[in-house]
mmCIF file of the N, C-alpha and C atoms, coordinates in Angstrom:
data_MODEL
# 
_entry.id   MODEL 
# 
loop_
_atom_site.group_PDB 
_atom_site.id 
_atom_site.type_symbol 
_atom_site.label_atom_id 
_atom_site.label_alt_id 
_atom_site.label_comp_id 
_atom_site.label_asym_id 
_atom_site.label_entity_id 
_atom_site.label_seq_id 
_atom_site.pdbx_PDB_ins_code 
_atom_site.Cartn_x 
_atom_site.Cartn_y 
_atom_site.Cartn_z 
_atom_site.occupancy 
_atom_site.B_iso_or_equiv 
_atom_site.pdbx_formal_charge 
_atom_site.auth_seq_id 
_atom_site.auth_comp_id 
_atom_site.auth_asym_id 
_atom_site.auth_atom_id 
_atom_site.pdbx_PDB_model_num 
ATOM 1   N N  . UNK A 1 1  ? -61.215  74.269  47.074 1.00 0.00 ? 1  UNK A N  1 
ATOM 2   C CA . UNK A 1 1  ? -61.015  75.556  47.735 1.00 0.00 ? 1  UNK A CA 1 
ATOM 3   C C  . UNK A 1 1  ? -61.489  75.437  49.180 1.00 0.00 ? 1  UNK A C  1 
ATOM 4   N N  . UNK A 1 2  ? -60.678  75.943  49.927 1.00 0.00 ? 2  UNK A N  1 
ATOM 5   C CA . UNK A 1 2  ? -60.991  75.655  51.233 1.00 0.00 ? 2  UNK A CA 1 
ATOM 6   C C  . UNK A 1 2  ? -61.596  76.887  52.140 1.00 0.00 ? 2  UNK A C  1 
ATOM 7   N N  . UNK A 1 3  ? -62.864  76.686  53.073 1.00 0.00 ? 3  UNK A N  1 
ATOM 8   C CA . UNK A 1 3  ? -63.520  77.571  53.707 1.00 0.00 ? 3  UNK A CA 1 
ATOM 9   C C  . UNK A 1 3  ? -63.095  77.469  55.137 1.00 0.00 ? 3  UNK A C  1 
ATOM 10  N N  . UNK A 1 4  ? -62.820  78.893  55.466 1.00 0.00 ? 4  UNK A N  1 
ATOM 11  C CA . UNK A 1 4  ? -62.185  78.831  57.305 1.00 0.00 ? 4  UNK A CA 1 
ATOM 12  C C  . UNK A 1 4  ? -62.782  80.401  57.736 1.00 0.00 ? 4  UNK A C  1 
ATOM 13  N N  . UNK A 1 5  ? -62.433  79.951  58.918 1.00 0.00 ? 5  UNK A N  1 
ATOM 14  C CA . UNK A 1 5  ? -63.138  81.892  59.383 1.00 0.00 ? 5  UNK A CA 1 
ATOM 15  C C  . UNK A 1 5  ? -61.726  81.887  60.370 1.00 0.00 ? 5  UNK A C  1 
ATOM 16  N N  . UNK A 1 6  ? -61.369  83.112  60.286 1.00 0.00 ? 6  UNK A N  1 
ATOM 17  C CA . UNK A 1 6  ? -59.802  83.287  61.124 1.00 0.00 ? 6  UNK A CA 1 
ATOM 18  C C  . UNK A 1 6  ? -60.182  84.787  62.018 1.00 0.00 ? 6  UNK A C  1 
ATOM 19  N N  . UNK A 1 7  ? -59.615  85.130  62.834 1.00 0.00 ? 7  UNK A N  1 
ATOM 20  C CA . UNK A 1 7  ? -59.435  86.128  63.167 1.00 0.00 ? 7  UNK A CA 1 
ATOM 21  C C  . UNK A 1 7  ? -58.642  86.831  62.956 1.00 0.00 ? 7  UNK A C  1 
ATOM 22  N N  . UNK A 1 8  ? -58.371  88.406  62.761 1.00 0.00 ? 8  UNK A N  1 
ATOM 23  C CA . UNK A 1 8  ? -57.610  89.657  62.269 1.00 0.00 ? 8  UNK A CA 1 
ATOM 24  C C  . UNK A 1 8  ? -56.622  89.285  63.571 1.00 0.00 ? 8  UNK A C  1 
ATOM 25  N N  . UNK A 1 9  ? -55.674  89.802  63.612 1.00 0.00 ? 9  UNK A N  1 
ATOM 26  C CA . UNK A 1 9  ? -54.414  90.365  64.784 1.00 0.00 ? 9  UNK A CA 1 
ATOM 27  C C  . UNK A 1 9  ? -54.001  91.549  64.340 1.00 0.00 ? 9  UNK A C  1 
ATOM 28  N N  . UNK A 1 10 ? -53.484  92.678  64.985 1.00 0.00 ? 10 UNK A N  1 
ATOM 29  C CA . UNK A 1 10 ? -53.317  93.662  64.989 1.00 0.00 ? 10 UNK A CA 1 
ATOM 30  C C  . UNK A 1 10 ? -51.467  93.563  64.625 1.00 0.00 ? 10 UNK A C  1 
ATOM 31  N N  . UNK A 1 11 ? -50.684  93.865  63.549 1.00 0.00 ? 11 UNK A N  1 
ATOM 32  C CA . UNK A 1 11 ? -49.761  93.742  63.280 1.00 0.00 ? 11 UNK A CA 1 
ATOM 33  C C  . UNK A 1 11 ? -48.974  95.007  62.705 1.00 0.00 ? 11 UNK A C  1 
ATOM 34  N N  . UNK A 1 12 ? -48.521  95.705  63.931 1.00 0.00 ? 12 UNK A N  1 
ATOM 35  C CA . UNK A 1 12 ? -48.189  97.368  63.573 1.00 0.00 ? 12 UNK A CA 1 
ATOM 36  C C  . UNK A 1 12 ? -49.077  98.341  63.182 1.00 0.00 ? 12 UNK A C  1 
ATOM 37  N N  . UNK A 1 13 ? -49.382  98.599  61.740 1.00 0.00 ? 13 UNK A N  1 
ATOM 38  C CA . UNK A 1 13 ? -50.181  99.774  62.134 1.00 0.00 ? 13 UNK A CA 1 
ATOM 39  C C  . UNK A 1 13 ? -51.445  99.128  60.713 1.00 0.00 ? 13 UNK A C  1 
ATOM 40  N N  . UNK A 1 14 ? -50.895  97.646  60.859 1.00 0.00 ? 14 UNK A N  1 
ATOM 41  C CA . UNK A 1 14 ? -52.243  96.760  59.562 1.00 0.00 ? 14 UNK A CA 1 
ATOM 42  C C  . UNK A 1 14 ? -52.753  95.410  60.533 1.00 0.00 ? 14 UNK A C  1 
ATOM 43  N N  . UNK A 1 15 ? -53.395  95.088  59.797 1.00 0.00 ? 15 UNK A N  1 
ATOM 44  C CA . UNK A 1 15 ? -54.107  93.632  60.355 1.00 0.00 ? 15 UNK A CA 1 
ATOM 45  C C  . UNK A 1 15 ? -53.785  92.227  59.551 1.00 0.00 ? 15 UNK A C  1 
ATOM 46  N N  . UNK A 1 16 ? -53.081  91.510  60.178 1.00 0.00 ? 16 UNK A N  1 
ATOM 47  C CA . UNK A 1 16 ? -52.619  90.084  59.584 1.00 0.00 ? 16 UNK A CA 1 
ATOM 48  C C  . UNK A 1 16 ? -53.720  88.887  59.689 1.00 0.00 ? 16 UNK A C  1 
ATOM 49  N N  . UNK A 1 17 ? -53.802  87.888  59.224 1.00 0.00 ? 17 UNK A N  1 
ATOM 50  C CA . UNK A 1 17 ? -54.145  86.732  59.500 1.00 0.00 ? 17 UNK A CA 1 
ATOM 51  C C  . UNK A 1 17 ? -52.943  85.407  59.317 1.00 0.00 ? 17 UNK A C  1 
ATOM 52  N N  . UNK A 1 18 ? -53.120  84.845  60.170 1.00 0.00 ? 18 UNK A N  1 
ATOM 53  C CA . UNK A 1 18 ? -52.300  82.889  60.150 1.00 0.00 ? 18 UNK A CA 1 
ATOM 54  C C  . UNK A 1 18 ? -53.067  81.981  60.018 1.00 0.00 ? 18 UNK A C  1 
ATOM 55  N N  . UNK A 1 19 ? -52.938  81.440  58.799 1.00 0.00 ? 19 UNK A N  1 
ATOM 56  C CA . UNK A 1 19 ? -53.330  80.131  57.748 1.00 0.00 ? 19 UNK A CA 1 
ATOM 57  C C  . UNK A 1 19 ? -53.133  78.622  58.873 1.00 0.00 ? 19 UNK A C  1 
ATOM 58  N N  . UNK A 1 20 ? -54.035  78.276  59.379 1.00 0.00 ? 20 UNK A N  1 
ATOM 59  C CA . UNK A 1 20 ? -53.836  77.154  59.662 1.00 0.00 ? 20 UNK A CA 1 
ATOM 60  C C  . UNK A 1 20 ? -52.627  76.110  59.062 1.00 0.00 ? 20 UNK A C  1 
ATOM 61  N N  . UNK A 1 21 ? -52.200  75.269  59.799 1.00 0.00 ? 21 UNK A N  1 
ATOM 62  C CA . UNK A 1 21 ? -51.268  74.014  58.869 1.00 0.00 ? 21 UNK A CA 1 
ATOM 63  C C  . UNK A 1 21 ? -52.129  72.883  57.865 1.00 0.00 ? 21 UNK A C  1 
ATOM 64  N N  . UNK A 1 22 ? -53.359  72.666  58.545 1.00 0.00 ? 22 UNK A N  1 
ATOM 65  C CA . UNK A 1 22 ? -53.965  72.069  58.188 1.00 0.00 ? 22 UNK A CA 1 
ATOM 66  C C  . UNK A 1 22 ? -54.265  72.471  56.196 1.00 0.00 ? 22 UNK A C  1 
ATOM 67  N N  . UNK A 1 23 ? -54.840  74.082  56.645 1.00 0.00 ? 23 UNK A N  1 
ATOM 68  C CA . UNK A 1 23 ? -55.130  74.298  55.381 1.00 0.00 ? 23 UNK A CA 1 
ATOM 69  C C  . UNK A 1 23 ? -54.129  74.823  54.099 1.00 0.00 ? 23 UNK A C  1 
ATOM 70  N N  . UNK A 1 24 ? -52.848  74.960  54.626 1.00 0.00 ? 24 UNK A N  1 
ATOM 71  C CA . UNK A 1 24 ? -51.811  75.409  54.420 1.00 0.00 ? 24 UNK A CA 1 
ATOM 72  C C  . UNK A 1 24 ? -51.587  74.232  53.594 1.00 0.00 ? 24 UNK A C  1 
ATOM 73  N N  . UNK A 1 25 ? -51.373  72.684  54.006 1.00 0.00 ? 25 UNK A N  1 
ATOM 74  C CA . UNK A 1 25 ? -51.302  71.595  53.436 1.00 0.00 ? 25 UNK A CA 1 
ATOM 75  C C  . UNK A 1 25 ? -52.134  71.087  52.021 1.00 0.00 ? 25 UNK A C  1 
ATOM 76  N N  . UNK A 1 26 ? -53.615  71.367  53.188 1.00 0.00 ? 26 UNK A N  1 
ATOM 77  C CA . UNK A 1 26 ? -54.456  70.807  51.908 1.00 0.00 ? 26 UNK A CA 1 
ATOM 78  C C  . UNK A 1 26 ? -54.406  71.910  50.203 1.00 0.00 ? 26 UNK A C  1 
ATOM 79  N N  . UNK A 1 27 ? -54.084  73.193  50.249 1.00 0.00 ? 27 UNK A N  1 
ATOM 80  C CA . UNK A 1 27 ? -54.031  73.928  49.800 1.00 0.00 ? 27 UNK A CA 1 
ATOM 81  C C  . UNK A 1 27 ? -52.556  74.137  48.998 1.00 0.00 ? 27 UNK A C  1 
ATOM 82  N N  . UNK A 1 28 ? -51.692  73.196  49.663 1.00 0.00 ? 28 UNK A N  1 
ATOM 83  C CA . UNK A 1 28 ? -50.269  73.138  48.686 1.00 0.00 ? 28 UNK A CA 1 
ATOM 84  C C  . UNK A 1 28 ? -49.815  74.753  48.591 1.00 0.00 ? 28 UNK A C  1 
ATOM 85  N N  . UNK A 1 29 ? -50.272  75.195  49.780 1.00 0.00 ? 29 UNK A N  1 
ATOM 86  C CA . UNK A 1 29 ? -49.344  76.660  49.578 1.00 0.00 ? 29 UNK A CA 1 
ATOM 87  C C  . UNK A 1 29 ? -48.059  76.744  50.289 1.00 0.00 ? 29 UNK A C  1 
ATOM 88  N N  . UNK A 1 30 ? -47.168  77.616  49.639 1.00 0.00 ? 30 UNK A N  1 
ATOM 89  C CA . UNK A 1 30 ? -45.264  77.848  49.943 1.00 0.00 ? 30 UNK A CA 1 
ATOM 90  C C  . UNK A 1 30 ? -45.333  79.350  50.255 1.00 0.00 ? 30 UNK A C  1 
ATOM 91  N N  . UNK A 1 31 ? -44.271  79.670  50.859 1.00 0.00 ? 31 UNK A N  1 
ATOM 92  C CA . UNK A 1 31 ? -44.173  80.475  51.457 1.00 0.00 ? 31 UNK A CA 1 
ATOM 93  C C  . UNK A 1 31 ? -43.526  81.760  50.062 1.00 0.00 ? 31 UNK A C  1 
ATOM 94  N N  . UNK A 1 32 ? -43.757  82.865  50.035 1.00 0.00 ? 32 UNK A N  1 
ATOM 95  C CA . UNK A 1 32 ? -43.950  84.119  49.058 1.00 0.00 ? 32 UNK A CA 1 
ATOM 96  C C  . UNK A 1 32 ? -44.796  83.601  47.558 1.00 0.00 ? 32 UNK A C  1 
ATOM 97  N N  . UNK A 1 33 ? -45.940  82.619  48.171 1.00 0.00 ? 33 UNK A N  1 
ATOM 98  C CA . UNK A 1 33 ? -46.911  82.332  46.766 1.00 0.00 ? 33 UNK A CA 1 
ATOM 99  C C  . UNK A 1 33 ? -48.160  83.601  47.078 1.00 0.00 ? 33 UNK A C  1 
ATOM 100 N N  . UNK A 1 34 ? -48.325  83.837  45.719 1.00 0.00 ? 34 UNK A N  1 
ATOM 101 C CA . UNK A 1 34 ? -49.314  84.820  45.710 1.00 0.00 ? 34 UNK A CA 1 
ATOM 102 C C  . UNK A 1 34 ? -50.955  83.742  46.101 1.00 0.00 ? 34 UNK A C  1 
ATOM 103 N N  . UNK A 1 35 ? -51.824  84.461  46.687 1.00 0.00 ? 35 UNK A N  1 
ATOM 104 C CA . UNK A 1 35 ? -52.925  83.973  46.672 1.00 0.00 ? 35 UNK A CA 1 
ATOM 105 C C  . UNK A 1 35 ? -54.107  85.328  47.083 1.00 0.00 ? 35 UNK A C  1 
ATOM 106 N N  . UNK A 1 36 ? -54.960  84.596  46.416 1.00 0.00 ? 36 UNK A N  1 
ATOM 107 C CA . UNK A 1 36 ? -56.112  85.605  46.988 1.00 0.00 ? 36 UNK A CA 1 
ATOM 108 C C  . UNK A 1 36 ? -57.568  85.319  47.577 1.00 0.00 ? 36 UNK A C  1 
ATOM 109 N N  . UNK A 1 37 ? -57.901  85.890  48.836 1.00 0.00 ? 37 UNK A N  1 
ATOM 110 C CA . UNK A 1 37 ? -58.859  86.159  49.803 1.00 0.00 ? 37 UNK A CA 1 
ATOM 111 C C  . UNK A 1 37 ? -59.928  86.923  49.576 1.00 0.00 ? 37 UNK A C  1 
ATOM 112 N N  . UNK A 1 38 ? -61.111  86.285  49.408 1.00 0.00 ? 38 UNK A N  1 
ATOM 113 C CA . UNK A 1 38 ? -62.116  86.674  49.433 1.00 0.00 ? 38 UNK A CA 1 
ATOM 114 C C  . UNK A 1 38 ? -62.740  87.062  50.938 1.00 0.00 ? 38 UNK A C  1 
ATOM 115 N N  . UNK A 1 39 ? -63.178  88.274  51.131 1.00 0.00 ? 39 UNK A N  1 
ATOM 116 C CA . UNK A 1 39 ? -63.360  89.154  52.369 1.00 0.00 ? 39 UNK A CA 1 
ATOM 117 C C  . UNK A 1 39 ? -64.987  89.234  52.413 1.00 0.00 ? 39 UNK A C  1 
ATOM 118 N N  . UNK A 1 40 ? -65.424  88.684  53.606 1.00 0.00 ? 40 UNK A N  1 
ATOM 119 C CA . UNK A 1 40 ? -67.390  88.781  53.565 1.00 0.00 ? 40 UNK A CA 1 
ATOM 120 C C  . UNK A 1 40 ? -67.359  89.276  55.338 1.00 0.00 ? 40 UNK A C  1 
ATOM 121 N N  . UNK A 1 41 ? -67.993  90.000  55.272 1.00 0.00 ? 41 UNK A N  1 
ATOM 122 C CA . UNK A 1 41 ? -67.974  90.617  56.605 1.00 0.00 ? 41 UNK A CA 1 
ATOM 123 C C  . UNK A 1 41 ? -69.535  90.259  56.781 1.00 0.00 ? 41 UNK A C  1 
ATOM 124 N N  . UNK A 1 42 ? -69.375  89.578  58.480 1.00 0.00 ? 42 UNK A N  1 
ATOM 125 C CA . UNK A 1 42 ? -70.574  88.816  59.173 1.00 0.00 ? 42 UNK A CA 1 
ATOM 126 C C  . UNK A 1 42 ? -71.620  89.748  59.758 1.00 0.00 ? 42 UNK A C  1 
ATOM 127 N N  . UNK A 1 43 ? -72.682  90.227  59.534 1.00 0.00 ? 43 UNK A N  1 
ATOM 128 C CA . UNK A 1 43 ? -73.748  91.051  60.276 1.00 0.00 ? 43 UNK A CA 1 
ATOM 129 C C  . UNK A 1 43 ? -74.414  90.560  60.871 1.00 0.00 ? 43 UNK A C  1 
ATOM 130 N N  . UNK A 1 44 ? -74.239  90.847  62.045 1.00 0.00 ? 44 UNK A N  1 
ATOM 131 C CA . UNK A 1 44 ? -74.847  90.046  63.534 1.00 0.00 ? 44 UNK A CA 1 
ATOM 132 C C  . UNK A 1 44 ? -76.234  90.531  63.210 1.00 0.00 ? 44 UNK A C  1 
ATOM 133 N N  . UNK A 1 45 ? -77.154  89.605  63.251 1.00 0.00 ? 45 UNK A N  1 
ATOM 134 C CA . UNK A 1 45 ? -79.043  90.494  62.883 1.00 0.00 ? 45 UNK A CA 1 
ATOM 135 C C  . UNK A 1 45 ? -79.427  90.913  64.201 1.00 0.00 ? 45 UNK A C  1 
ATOM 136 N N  . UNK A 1 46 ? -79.185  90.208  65.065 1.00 0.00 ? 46 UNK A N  1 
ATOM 137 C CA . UNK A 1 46 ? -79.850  90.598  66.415 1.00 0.00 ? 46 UNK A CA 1 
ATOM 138 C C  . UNK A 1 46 ? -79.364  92.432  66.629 1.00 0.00 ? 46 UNK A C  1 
ATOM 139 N N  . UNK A 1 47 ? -78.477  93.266  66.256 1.00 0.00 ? 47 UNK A N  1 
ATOM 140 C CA . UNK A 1 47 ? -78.095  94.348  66.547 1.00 0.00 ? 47 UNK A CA 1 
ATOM 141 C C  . UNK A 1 47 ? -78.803  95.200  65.310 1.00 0.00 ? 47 UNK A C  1 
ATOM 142 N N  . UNK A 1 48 ? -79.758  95.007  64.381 1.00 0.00 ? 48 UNK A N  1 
ATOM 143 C CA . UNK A 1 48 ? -80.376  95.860  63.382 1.00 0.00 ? 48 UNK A CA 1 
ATOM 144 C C  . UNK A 1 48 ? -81.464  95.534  63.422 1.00 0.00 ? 48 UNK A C  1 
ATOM 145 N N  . UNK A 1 49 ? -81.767  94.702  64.679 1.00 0.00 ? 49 UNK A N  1 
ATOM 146 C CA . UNK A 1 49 ? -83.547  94.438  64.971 1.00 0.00 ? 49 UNK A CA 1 
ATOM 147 C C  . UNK A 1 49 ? -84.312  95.580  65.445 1.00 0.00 ? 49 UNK A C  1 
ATOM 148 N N  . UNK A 1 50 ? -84.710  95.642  64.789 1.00 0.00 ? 50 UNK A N  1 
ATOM 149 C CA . UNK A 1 50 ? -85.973  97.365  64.795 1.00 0.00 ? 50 UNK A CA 1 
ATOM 150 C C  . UNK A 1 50 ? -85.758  98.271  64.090 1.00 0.00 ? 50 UNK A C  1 
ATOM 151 N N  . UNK A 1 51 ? -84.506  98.000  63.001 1.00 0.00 ? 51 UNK A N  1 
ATOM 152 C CA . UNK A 1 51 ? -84.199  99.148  62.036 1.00 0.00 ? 51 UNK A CA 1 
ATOM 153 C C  . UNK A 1 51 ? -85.339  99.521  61.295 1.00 0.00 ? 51 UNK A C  1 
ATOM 154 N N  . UNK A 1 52 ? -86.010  98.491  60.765 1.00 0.00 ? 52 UNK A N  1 
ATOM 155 C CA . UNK A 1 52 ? -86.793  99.268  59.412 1.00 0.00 ? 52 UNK A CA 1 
ATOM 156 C C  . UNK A 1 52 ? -87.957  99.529  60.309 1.00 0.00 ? 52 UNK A C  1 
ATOM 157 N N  . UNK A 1 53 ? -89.078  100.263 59.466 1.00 0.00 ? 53 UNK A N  1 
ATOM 158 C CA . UNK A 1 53 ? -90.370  100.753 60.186 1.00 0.00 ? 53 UNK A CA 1 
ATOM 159 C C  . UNK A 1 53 ? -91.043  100.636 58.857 1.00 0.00 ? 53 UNK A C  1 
ATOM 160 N N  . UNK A 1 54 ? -91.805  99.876  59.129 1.00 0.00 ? 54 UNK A N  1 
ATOM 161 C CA . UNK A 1 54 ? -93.219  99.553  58.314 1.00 0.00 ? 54 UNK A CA 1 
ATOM 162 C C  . UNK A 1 54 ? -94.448  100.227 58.055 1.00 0.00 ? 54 UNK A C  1 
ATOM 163 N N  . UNK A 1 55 ? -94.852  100.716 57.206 1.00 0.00 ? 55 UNK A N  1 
ATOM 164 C CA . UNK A 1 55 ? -96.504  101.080 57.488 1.00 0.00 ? 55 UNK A CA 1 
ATOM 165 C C  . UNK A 1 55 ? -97.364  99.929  57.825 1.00 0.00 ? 55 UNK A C  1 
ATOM 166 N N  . UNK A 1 56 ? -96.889  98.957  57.455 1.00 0.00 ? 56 UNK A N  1 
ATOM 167 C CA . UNK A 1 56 ? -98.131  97.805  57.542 1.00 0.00 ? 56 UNK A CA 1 
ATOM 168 C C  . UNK A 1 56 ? -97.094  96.497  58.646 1.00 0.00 ? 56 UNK A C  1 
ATOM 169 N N  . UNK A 1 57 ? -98.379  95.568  58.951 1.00 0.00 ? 57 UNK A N  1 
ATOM 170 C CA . UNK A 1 57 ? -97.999  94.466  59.531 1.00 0.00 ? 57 UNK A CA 1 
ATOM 171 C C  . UNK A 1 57 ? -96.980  93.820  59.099 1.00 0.00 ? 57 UNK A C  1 
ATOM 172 N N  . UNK A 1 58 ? -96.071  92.758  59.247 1.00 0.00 ? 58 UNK A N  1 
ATOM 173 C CA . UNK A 1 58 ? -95.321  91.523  59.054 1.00 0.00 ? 58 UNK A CA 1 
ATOM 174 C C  . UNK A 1 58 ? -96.080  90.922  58.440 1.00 0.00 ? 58 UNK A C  1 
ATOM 175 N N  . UNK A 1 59 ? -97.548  90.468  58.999 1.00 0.00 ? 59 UNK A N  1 
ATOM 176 C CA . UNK A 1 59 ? -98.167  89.605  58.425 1.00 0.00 ? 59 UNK A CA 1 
ATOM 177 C C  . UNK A 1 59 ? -99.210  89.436  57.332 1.00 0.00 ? 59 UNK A C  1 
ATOM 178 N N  . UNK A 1 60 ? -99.365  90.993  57.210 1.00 0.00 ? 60 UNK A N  1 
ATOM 179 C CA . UNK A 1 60 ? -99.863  91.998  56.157 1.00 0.00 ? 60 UNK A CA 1 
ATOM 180 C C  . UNK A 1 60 ? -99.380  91.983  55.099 1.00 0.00 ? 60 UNK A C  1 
ATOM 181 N N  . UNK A 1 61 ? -98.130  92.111  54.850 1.00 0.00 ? 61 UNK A N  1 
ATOM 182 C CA . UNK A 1 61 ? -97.130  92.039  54.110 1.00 0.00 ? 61 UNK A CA 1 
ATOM 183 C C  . UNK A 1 61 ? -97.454  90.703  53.474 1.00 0.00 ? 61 UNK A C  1 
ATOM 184 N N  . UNK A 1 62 ? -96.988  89.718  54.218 1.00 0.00 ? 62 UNK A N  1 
ATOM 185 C CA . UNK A 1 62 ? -97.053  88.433  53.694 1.00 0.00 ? 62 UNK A CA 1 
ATOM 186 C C  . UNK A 1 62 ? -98.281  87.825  53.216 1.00 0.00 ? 62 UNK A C  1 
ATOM 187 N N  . UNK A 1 63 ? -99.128  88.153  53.438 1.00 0.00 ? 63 UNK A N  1 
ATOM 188 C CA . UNK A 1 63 ? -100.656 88.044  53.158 1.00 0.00 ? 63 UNK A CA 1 
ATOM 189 C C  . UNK A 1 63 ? -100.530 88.488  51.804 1.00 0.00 ? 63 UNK A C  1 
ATOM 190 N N  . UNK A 1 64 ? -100.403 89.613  51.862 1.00 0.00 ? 64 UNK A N  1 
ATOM 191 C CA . UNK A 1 64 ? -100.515 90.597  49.953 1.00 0.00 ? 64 UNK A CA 1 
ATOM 192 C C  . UNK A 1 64 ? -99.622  89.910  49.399 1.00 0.00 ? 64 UNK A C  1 
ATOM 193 N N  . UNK A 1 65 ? -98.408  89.739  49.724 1.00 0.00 ? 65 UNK A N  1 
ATOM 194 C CA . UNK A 1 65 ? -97.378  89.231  48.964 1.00 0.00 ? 65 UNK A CA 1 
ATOM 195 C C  . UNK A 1 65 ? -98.518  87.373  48.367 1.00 0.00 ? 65 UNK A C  1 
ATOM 196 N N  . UNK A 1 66 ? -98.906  87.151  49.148 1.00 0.00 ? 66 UNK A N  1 
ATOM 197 C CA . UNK A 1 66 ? -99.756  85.487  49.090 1.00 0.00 ? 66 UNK A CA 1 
ATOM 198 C C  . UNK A 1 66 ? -100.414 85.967  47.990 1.00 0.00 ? 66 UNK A C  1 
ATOM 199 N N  . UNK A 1 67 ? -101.339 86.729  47.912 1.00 0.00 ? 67 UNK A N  1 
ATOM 200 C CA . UNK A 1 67 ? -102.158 86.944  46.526 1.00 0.00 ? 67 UNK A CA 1 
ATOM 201 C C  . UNK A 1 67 ? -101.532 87.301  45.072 1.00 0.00 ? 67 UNK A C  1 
ATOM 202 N N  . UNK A 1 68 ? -100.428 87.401  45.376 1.00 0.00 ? 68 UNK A N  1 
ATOM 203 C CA . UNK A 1 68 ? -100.053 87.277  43.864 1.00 0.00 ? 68 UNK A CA 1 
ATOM 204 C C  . UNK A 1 68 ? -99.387  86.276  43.539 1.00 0.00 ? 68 UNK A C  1 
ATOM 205 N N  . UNK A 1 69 ? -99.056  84.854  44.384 1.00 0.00 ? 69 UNK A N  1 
ATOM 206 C CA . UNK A 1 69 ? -98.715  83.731  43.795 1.00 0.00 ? 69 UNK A CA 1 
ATOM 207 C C  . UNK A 1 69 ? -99.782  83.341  43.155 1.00 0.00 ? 69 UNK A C  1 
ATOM 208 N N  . UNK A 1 70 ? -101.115 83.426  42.996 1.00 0.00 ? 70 UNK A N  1 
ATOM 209 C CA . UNK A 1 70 ? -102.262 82.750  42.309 1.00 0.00 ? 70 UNK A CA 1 
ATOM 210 C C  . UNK A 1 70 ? -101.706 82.687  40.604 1.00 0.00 ? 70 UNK A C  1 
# 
């Protein structure tokens, strides 16, 4: 099974993607074969940095969390 990241294009009033040749090949796909796409949408972290709010430290946290590996 082959892993690629593609970009959307805007195709009337939906969004298409184009299959590389490469993977088109390795993948032995023909043209009106059914297949199916698994969809994972990427969350940039740098843009939800400062979301949560803590009562306690980072390192607080991890400290307590330390005492119960014993």
């Amino acid at each position: 099974m082959a892993k690629i990241e593609i970009i959307t294009r805007k195709w009337g009033n939906s969004l298409g993607i184009t299959l590389p040749k490469d993977i088109v090949d390795e993948e032995h796909l023909q043209e009106n074969q059914r297949v199916v796409i698994e969809i994972k949408k990427v969350i940039d972290l740098r843009k939800i940095k400062g979301i949560g709010k803590f009562s306690k430290s980072a390192q607080k946290i991890k400290d307590e969390m330390r005492k119960g590996w014993d």
